[in-house]
C-alpha positions as CSV (number, residue, x, y, z in Angstrom):
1,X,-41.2,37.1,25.6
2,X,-37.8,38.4,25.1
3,X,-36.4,37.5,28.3
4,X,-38.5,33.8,28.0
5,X,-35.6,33.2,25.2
6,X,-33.1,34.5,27.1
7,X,-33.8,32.1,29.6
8,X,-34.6,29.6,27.0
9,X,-31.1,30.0,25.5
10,X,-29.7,29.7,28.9
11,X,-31.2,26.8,29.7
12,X,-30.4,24.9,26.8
13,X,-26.5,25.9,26.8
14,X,-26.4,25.1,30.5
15,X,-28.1,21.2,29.3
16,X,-25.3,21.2,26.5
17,X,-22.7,21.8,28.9
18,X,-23.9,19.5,31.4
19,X,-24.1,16.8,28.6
20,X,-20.9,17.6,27.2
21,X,-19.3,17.3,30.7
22,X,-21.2,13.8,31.7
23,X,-19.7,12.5,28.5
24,X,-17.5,9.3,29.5
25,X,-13.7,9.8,28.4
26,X,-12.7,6.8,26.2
27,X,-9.5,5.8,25.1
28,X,-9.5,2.9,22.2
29,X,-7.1,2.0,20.2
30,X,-7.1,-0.8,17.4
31,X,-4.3,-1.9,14.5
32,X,-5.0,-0.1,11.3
33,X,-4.4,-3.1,9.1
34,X,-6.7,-6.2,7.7
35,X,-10.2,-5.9,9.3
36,X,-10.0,-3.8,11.9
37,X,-8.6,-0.6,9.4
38,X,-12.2,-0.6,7.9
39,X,-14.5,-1.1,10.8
40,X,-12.2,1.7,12.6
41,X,-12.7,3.9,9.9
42,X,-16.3,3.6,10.2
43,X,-16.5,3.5,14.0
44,X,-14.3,7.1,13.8
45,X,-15.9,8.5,11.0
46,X,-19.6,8.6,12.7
47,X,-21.1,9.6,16.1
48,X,-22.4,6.6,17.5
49,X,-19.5,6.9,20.6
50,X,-21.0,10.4,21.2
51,X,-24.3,9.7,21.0
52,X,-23.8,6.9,23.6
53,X,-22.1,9.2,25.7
54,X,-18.5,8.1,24.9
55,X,-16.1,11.1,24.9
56,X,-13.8,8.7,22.2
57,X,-9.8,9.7,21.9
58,X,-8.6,6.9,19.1
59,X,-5.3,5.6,19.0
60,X,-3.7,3.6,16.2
61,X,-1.3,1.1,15.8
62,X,1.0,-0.6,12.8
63,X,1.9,-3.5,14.9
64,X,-1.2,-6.3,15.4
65,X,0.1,-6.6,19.3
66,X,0.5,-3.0,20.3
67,X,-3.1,-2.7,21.2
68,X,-2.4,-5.3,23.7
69,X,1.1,-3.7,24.8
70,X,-0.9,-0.7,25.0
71,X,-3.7,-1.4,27.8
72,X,-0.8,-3.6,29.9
73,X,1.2,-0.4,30.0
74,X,-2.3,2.1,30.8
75,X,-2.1,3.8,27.3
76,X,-5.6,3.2,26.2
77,X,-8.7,1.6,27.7
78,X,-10.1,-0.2,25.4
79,X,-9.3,-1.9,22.2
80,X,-11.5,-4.1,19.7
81,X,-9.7,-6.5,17.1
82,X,-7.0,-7.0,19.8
83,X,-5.6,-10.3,18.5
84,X,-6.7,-13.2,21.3
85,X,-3.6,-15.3,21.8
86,X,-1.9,-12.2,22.7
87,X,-5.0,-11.5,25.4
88,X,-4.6,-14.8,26.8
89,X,-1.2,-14.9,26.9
90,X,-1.2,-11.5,28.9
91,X,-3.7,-12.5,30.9
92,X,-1.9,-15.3,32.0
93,X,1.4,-13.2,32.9
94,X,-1.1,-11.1,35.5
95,X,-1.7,-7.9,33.2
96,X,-4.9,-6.5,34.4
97,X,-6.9,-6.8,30.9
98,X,-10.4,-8.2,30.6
99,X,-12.2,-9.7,26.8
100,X,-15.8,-7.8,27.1
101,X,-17.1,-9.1,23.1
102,X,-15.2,-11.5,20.2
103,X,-15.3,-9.2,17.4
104,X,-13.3,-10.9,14.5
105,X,-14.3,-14.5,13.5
106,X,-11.5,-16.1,11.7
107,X,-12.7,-15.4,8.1
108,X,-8.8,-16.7,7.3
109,X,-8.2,-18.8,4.0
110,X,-4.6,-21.1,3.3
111,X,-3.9,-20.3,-0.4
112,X,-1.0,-20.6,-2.9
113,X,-0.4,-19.2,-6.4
114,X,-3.2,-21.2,-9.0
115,X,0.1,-23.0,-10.7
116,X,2.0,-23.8,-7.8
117,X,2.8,-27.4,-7.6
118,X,1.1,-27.7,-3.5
119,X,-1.9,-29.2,-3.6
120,X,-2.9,-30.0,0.1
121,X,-2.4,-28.1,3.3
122,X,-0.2,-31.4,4.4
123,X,2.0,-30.5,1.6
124,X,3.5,-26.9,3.4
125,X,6.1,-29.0,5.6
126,X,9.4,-27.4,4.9
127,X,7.9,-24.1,3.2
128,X,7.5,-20.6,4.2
129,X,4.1,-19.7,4.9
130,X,2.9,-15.5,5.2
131,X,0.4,-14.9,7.6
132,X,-0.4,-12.0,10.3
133,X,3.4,-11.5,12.2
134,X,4.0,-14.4,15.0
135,X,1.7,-14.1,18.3
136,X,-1.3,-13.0,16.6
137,X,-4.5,-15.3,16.9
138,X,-4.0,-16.1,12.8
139,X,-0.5,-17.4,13.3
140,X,-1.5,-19.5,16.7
141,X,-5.0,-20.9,14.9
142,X,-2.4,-21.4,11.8
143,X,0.3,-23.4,13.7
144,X,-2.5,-25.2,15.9
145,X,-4.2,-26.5,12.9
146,X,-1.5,-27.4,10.4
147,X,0.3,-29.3,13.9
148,X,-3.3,-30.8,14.7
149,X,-4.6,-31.7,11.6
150,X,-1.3,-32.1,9.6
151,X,1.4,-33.4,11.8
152,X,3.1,-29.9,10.6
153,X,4.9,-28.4,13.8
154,X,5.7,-24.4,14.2
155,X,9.6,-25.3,13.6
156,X,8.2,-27.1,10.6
157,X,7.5,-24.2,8.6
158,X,9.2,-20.6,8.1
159,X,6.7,-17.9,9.5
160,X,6.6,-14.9,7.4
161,X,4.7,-12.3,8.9
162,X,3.0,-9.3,7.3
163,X,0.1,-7.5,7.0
164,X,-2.5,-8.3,4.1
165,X,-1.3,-6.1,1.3
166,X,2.1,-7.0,1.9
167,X,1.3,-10.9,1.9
168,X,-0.7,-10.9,-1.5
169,X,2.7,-8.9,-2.5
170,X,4.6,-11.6,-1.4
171,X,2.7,-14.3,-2.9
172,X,2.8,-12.8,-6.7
173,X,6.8,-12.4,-5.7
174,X,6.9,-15.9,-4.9
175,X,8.7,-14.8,-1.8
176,X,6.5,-17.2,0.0
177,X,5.5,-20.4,-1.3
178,X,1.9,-20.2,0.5
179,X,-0.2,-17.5,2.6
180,X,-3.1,-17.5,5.3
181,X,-4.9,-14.8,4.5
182,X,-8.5,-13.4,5.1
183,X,-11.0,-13.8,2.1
184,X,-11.8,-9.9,2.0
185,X,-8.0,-10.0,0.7
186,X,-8.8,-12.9,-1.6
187,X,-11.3,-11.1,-3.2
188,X,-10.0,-7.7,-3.6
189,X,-7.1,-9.7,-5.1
190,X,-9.5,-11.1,-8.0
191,X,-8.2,-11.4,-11.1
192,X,-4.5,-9.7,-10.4
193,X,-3.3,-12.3,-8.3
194,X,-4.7,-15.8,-9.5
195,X,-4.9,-18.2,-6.6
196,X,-5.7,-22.0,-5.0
197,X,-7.4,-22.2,-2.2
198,X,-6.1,-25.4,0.1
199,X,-8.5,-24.8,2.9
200,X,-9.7,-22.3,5.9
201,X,-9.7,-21.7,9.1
202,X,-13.4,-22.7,9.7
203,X,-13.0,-25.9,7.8
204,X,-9.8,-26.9,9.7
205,X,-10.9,-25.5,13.1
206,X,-13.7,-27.8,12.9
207,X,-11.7,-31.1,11.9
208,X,-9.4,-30.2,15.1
209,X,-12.2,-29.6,18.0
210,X,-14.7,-32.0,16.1
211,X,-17.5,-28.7,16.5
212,X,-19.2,-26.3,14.5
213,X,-17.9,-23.8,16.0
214,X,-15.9,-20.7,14.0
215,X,-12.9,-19.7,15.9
216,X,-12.4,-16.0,16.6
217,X,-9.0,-14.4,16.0
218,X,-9.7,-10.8,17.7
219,X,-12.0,-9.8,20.9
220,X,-12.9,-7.0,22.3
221,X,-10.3,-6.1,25.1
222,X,-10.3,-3.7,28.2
223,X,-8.2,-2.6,31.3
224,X,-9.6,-4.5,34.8
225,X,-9.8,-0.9,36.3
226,X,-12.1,0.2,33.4
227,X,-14.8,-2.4,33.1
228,X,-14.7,-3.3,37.3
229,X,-15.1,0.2,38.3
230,X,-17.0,1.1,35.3
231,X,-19.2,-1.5,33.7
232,X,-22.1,0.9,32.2
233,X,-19.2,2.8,30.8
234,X,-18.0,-0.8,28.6
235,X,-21.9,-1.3,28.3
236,X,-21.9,2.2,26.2
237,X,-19.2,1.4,23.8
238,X,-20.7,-1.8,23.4
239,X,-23.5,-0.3,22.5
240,X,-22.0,2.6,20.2
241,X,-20.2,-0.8,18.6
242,X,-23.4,-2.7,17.7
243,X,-25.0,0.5,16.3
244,X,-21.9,1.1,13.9
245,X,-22.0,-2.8,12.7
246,X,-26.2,-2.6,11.9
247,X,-25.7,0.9,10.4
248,X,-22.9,-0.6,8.2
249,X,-24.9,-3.1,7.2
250,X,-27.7,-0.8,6.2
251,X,-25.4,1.5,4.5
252,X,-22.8,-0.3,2.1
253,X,-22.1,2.6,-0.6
254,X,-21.7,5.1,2.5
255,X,-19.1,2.7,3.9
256,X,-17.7,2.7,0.8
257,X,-17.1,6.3,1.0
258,X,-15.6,6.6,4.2
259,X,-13.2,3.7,3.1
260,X,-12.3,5.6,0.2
261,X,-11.8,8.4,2.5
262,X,-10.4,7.8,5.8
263,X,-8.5,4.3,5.4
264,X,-7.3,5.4,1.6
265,X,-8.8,2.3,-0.1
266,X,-9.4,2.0,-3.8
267,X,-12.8,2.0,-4.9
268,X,-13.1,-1.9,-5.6
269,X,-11.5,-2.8,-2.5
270,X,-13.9,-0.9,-0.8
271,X,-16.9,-2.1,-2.4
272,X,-15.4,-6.0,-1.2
273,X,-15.0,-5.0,2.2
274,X,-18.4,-3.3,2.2
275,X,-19.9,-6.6,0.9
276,X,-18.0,-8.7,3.8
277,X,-18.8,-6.5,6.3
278,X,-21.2,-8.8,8.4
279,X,-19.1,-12.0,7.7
280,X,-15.8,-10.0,9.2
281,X,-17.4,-7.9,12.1
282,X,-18.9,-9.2,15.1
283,X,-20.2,-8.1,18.4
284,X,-21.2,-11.5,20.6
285,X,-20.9,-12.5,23.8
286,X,-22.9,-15.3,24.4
287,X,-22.8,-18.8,26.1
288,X,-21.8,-20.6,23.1
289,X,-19.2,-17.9,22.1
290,X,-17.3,-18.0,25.6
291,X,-17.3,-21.7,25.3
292,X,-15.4,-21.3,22.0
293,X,-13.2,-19.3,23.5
294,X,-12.4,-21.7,26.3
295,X,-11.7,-24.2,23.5
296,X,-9.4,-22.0,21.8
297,X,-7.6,-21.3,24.9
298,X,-7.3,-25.0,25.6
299,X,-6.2,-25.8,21.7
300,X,-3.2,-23.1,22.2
301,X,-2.2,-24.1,25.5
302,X,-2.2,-27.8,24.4
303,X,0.3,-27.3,21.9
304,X,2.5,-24.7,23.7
305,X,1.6,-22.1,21.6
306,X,0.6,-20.1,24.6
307,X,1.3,-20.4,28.6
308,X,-0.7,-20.2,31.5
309,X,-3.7,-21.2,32.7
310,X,-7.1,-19.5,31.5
311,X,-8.1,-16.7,34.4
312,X,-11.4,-17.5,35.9
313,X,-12.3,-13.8,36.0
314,X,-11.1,-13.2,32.4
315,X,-14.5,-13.1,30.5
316,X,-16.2,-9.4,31.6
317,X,-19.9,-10.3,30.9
318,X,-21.7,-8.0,33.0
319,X,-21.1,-4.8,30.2
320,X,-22.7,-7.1,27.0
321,X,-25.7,-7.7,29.5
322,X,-26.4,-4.3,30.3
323,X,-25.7,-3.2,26.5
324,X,-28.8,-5.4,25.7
325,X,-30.8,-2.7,28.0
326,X,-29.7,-0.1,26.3
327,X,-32.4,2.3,24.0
C-alpha cells in the first residue's frame, strides 16, 4: 500500500509538471486607465488564464496607444481595450497586428458643467473639448461625429486629452469648456460634479451611419505571428476572457473588492463600475460586429482621420470560432 502512494504521489507530480509545462506563455498588456483598469484588475486578480491553459505575464501601460506601440515593436502578444483607430491605422502602415474580439463599446457621453451657457453639441465650435489624448478611438469617433453631424472640423476645436479622472478634474476647473467622457465616470461623478449631458456616442454614431449600430472604441488586438501560427492559443484567452466577463456579472460585490484592491478605487466608484460592468465589457465577434467595424473604418478614413486602406486579412476570426468549442 505504501509504495501504491509513492507511486501515487509520483504520478500526480509528474501530471502537474507536465501541466505546468504545456501551459501556453501569454504576454498581454492593456492601459490602466477608464475601462480597461477595472476589467484588468479582475482578469489579473483571478485564474481563468490558468485554468485555460494561459501561462499570463501582464504588462501595463499609462499611455491609451502603448498597447498598440507595444505588439508593433514584439513587446507583448496580445492586448484587449487596445484603442481601434490606432489598430487600423497600424495596420494600414504594415505592422503585423491582427483584431481577434471588439471589447469596449463606446459607452462615451459629450457633457458640460449643469450652468454652462452650451446647450447643443453644435455649440462646441471654437471651445476646448477633454476627451481620451488624440489617436484614440474616443477622439476619432469624437471628431467624426461633431465634423459629420455638426459641421465642426478637428481644427475647429482644441483637443485636450486626459484620462477620466483628470477630465472630470478639468471640467470642475473650467479648464475645459466641455468633455467626452464615459458614463461609468458620469456616474461616479454624481453629486460632486453637477453636469449637462449634450449627447453620446450611440445617439450621434447612429445619426451619422443612419444604423443601429453602437460603435466600439477598443478591440481585442494580437501579433500576426501569434494568432496565424497559434490560433487555439487566441481561442484560449478568448475563452479565459468570456469566463472573467460572466463571472463578473455573477459576482458584483467580489468585483468590488478587487477594485478596491488591486486598481485602488474608492468604494462608490467601485460599486458604479461593478453596476456597468456588462454595458462597458464585451467579448463579440460576430457578423454584424465586423460589419460595424468596417463602417467605422470607412467613417475615419472618409474624413482623414485615419490613412490607408482596411487590410483584407485584418479581422482574425478563426480563434472566436474555436473559443465557442471550448468546455
Amino acid at each position: 500500500m505504501r509504495k501504491l502512494i509513492i507511486v501515487a504521489a509520483l504520478a500526480a507530480s509528474a501530471a502537474l509538471s507536465a501541466a505546468a509545462q504545456a501551459a501556453e506563455k501569454v504576454r498581454i498588456g492593456y492601459w490602466t486607465s477608464g475601462v480597461s483598469l477595472g476589467y484588468g484588475s479582475v482578469l489579473e486578480a483571478k485564474d481563468f488564464l490558468a485554468r485555460r491553459g494561459i501561462d499570463a505575464e501582464f504588462f501595463h501601460f499609462p499611455d491609451v496607444n502603448a498597447p498598440v506601440r507595444a505588439l508593433a515593436a514584439g513587446s507583448i502578444d496580445l492586448a484587449f481595450g487596445a484603442p481601434l483607430a490606432g489598430v487600423f491605422s497600424s495596420a494600414a502602415e504594415g505592422v503585423p497586428i491582427k483584431i481577434f474580439a471588439a471589447t469596449q463599446p463606446a459607452d462615451v457621453q459629450f457633457v458640460v458643467p449643469a450652468d454652462s451657457p452650451v446647450n447643443t453639441l453644435a455649440e462646441l465650435k471654437g471651445k476646448k473639448i477633454g476627451m481620451s489624448p488624440a489617436g484614440s478611438s474616443v477622439a476619432v469617433i469624437a471628431s467624426a461625429v461633431l465634423e459629420g453631424n455638426h459641421g465642426i472640423r478637428s481644427n475647429d476645436f482644441s483637443l485636450v486629452g486626459a484620462n477620466e479622472s483628470r477630465l472630470a478634474q478639468f471640467l470642475a476647473q473650467r479648464q475645459v469648456d466641455a468633455a467626452a467622457l464615459r458614463s461609468v465616470t458620469i456616474a461616479q461623478v454624481g453629486d460632486e460634479l453637477k453636469l449637462k449631458r449634450l449627447g453620446s456616442f450611440a445617439e450621434e454614431w447612429k445619426t451619422l451611419t443612419k444604423s443601429d449600430a453602437v460603435p466600439y472604441i477598443g478591440v481585442g488586438a494580437v501579433s500576426s505571428g501569434l494568432v496565424d501560427g497559434h490560433p487555439q492559443t487566441v481561442a484560449k484567452v478568448i475563452a479565459a476572457l468570456r469566463d472573467t466577463l460572466a463571472w463578473g456579472d455573477a459576482h458584483p460585490d467580489e468585483v468590488v473588492a478587487i477594485l478596491k484592491k488591486s486598481a485602488n478605487l474608492p468604494d462608490n466608484d467601485a460599486r458604479v463600475y461593478a453596476g456597468q460592468w456588462n454595458a462597458m465589457n464585451r467579448l463579440a465577434f460576430e457578423p454584424q460586429d465586423l460589419d460595424t467595424l468596417r463602417r467605422q473604418h470607412q467613417v475615419f478614413a472618409a474624413g482623414g482621420l485615419i490613412k490607408g486602406d482596411l487590410t483584407p486579412d485584418l479581422f482574425a476570426t478563426e480563434p472566436y470560432a474555436q473559443s465557442k468549442h471550448l468546455n
